[in-house]
KEMILUM-672224 format. One record per residue: residue number from 1; residue in one letter; x, y, z of N, C-alpha, C in turn. Coordinates in nm, 3 decimals. Layout:
<recs>
{NUM,"A",{X,Y,Z},{X,Y,Z},{X,Y,Z}}
...
</recs>
This chain:
<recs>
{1,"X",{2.581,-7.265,2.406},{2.584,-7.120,2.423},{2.440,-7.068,2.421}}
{2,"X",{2.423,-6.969,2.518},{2.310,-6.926,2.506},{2.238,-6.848,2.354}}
{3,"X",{2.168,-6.823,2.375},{2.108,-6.759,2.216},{2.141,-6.638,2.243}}
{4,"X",{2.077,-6.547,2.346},{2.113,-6.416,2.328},{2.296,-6.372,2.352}}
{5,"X",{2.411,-6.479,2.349},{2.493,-6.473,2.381},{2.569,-6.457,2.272}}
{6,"X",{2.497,-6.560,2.137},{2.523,-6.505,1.988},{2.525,-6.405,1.927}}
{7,"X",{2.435,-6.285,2.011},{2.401,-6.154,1.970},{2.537,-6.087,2.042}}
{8,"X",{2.521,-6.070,2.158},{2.618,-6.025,2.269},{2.809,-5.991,2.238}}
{9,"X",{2.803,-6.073,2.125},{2.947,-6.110,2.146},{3.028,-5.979,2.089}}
{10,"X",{2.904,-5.939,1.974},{2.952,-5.828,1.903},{2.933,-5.723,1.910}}
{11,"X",{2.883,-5.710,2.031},{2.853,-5.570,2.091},{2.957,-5.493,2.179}}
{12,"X",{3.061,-5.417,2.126},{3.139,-5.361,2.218},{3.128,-5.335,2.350}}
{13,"X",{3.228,-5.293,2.396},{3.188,-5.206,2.547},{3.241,-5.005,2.508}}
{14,"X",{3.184,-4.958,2.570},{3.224,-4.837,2.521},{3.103,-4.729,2.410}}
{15,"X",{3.095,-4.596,2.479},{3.032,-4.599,2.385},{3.132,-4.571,2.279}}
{16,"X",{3.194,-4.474,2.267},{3.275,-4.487,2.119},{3.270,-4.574,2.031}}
{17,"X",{3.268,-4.684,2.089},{3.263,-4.777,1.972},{3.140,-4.849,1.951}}
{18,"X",{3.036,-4.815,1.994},{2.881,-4.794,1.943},{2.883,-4.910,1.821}}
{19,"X",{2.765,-5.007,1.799},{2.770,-5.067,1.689},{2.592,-5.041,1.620}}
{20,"X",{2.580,-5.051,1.508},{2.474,-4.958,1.491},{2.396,-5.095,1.483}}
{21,"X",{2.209,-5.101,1.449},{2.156,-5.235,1.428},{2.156,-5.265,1.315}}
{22,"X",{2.195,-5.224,1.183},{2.226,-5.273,1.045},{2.327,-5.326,1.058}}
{23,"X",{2.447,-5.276,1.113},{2.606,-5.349,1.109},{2.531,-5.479,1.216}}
{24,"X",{2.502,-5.461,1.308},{2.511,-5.608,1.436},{2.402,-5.735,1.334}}
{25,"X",{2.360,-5.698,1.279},{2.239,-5.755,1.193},{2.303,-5.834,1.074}}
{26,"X",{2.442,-5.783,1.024},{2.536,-5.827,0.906},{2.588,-5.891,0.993}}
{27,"X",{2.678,-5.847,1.113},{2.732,-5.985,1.176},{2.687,-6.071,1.219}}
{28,"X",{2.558,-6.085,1.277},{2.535,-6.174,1.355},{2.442,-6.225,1.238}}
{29,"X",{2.385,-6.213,1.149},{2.291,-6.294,1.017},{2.129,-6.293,1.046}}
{30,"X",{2.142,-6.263,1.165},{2.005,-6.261,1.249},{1.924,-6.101,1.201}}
{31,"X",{1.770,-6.126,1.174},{1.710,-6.016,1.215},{1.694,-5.889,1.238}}
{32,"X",{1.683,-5.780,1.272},{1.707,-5.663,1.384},{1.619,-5.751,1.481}}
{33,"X",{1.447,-5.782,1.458},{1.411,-5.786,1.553},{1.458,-5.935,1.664}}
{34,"X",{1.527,-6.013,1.599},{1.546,-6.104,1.666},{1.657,-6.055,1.741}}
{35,"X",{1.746,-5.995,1.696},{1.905,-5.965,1.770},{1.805,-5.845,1.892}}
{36,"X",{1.718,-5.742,1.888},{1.655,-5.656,2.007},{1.603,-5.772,2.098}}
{37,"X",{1.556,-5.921,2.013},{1.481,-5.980,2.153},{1.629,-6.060,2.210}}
{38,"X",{1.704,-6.076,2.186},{1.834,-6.153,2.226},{1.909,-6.041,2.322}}
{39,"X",{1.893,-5.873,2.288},{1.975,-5.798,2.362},{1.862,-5.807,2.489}}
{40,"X",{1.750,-5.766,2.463},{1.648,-5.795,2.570},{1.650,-5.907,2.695}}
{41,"X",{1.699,-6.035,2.644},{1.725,-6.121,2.689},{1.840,-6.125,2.784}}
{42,"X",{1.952,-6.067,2.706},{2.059,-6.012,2.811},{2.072,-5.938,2.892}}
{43,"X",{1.975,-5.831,2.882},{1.989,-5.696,2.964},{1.933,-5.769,3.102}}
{44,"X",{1.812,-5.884,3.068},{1.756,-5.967,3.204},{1.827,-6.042,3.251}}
{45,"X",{1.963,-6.059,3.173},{2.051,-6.146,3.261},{2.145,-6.094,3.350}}
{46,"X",{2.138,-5.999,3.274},{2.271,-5.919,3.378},{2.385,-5.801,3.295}}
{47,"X",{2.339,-5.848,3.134},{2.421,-5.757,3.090},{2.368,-5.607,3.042}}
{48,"X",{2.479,-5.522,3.051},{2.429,-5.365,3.090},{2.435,-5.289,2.941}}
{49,"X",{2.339,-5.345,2.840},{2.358,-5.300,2.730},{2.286,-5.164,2.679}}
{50,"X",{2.363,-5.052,2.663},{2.282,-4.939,2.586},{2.253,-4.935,2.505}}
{51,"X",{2.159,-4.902,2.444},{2.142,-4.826,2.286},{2.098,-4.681,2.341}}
{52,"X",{2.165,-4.605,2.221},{2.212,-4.471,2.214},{2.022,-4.432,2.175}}
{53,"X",{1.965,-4.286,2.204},{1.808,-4.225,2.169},{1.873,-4.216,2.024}}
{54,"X",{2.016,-4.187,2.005},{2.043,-4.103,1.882},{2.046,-4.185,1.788}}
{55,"X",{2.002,-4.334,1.783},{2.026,-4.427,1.648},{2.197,-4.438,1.610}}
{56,"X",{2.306,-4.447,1.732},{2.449,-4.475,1.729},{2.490,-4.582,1.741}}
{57,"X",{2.368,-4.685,1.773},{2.343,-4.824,1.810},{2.353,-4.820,1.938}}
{58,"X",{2.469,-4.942,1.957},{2.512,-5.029,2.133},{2.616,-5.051,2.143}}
{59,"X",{2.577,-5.040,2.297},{2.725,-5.097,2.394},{2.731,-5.130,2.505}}
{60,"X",{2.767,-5.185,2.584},{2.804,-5.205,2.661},{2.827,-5.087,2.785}}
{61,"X",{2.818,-5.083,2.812},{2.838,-4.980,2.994},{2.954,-5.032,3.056}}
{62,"X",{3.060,-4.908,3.027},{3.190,-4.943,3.095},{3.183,-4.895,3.253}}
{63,"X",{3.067,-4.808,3.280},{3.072,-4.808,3.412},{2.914,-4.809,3.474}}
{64,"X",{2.886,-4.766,3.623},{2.725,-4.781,3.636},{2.680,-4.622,3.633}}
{65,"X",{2.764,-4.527,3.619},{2.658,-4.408,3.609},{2.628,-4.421,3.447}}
{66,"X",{2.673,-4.447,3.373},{2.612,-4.446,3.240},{2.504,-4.537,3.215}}
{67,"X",{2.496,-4.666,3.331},{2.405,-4.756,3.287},{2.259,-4.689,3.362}}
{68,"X",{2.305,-4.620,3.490},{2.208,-4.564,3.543},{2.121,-4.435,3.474}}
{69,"X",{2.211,-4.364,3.358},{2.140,-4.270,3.249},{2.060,-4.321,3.183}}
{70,"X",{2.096,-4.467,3.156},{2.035,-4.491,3.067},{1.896,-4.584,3.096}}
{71,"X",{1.904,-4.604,3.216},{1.796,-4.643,3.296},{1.701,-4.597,3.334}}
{72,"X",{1.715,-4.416,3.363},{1.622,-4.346,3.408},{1.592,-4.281,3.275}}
{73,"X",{1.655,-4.284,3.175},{1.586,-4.291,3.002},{1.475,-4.328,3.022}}
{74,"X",{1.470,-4.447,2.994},{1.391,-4.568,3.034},{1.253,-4.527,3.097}}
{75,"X",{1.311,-4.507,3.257},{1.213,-4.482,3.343},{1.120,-4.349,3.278}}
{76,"X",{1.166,-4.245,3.273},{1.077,-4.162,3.215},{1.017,-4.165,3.038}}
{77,"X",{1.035,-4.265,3.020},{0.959,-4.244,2.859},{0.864,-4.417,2.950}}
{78,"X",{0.862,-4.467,2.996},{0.800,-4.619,3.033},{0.642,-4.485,3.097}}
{79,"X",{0.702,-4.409,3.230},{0.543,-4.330,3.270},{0.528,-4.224,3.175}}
{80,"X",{0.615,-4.167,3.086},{0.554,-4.095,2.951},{0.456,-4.181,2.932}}
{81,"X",{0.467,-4.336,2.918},{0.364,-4.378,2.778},{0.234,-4.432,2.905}}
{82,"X",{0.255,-4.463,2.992},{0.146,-4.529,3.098},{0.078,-4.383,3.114}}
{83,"X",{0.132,-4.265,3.179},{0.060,-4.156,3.093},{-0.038,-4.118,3.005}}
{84,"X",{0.008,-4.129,2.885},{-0.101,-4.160,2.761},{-0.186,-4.250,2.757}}
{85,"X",{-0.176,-4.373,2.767},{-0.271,-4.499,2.801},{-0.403,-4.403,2.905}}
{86,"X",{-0.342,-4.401,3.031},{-0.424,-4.334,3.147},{-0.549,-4.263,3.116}}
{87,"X",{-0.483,-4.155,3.036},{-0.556,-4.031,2.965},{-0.609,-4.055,2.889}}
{88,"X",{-0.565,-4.193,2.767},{-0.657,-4.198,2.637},{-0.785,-4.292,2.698}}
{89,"X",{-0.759,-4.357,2.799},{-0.872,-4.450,2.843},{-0.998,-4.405,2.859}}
{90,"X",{-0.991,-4.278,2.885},{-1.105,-4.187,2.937},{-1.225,-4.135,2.835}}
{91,"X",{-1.115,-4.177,2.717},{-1.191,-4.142,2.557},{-1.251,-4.257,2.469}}
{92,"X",{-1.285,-4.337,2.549},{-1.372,-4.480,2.547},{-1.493,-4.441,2.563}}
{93,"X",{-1.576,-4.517,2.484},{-1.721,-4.506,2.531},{-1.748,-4.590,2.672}}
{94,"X",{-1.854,-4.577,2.729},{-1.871,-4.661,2.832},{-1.948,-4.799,2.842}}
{95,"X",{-1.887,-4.848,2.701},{-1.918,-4.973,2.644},{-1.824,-5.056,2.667}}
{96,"X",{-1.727,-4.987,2.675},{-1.554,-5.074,2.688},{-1.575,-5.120,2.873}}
{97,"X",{-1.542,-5.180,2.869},{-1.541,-5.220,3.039},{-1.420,-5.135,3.085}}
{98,"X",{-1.305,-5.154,3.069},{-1.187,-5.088,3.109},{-1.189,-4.902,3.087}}
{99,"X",{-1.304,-4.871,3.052},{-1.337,-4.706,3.028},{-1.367,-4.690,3.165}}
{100,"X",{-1.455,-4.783,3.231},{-1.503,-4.783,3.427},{-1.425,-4.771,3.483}}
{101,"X",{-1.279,-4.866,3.491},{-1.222,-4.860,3.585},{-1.123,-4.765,3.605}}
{102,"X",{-1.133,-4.763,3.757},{-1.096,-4.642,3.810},{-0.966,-4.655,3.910}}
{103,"X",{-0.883,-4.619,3.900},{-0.751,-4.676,3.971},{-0.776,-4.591,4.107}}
{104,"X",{-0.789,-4.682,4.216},{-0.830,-4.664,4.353},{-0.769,-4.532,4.448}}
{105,"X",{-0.636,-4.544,4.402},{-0.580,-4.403,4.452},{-0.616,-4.230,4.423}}
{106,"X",{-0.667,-4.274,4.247},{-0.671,-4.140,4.244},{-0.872,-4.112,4.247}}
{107,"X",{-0.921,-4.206,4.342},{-1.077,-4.202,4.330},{-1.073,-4.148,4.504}}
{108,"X",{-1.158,-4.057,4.517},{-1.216,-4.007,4.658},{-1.332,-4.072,4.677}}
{109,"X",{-1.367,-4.120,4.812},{-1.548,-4.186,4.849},{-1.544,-4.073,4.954}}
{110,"X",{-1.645,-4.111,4.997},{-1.734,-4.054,5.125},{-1.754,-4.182,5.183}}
{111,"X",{-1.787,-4.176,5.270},{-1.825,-4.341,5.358},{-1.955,-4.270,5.436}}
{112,"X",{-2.043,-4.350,5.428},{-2.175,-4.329,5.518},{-2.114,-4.306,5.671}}
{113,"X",{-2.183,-4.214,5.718},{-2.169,-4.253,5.890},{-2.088,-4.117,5.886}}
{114,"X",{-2.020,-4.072,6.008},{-1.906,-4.025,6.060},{-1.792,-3.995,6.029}}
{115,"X",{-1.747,-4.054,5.962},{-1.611,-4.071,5.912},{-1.552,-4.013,5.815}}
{116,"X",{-1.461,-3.937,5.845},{-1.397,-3.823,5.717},{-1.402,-3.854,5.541}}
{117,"X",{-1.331,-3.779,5.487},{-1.343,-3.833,5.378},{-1.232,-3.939,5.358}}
{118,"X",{-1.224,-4.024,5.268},{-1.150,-4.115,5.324},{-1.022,-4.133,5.135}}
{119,"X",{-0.902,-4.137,5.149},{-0.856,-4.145,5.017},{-0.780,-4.306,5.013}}
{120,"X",{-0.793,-4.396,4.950},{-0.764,-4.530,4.885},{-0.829,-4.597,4.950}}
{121,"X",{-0.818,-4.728,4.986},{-0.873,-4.827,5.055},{-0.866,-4.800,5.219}}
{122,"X",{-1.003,-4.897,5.255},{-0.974,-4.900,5.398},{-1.029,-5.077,5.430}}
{123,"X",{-1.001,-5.075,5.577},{-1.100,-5.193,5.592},{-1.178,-5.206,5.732}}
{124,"X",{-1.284,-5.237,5.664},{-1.416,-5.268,5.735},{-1.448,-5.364,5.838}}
{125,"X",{-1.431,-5.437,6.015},{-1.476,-5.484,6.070},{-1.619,-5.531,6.076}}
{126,"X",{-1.631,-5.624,6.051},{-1.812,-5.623,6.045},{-1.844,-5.760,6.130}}
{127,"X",{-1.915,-5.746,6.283},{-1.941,-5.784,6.347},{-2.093,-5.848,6.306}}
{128,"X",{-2.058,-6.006,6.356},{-2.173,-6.064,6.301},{-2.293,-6.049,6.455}}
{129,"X",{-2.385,-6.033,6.384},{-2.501,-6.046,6.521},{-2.577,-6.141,6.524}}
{130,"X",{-2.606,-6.213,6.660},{-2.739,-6.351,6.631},{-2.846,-6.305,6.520}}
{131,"X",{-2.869,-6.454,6.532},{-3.002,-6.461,6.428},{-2.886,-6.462,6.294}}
{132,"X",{-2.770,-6.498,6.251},{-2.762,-6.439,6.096},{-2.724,-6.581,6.063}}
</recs>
């Protein structure tokens, strides 16, 4: 049996019947943090496990719009925090190497010559001439 399958077993479906991580932690003898890396493990396998924001524990997803709530949970607290990272980076001295870098999209150049202003990458043809 798989490992995270030991965790799994006792996790209802439903939320109603929600199991909190102190109770799943008495049944299963394991951890909290080991039974989160075992649900973790499952959620990459395929199983559609919630935990409640409200500390009601888990369950299972009896259908996909609930798994999809709880997905775009997810999604917006994941660029909440890449967000913060972004912003706090900036409050580095410029001793830190990673205080420099500059994520390409949101940087404007100018390009010598003719050519408008230009926003992300482009690429350059560069014709070799004798003599090189």
């Amino acid at each position: 049996m798989k490992s995270w399958k030991r965790v799994t077993i006792y996790i209802p479906a439903g939320k109603e019947n929600a199991i909190t991580r102190s109770r799943l932690s008495e049944l299963t003898g394991l951890s909290d943090r080991i039974n989160r890396s075992a649900i973790e493990a499952a959620r990459k396998a395929g199983v559609k496990i919630i935990s409640q924001a409200n500390g009601k524990g888990y369950y299972i997803a009896e259908n996909d719009d609930d798994w999809l709530l709880f997905l775009e949970e997810h999604r917006k607290r994941a660029i909440s925090e890449l967000n913060i990272y972004n912003e706090g980076i900036r409050f580095l001295s410029q001793e830190y190497v990673v205080s420099q870098i500059v994520p390409v999209r949101a940087h404007l150049r100018r390009i010598k010559g003719d050519m408008p202003l230009c926003e992300g990458q482009i690429s350059l043809d560069i014709e070799e001439t004798e003599g090189e």
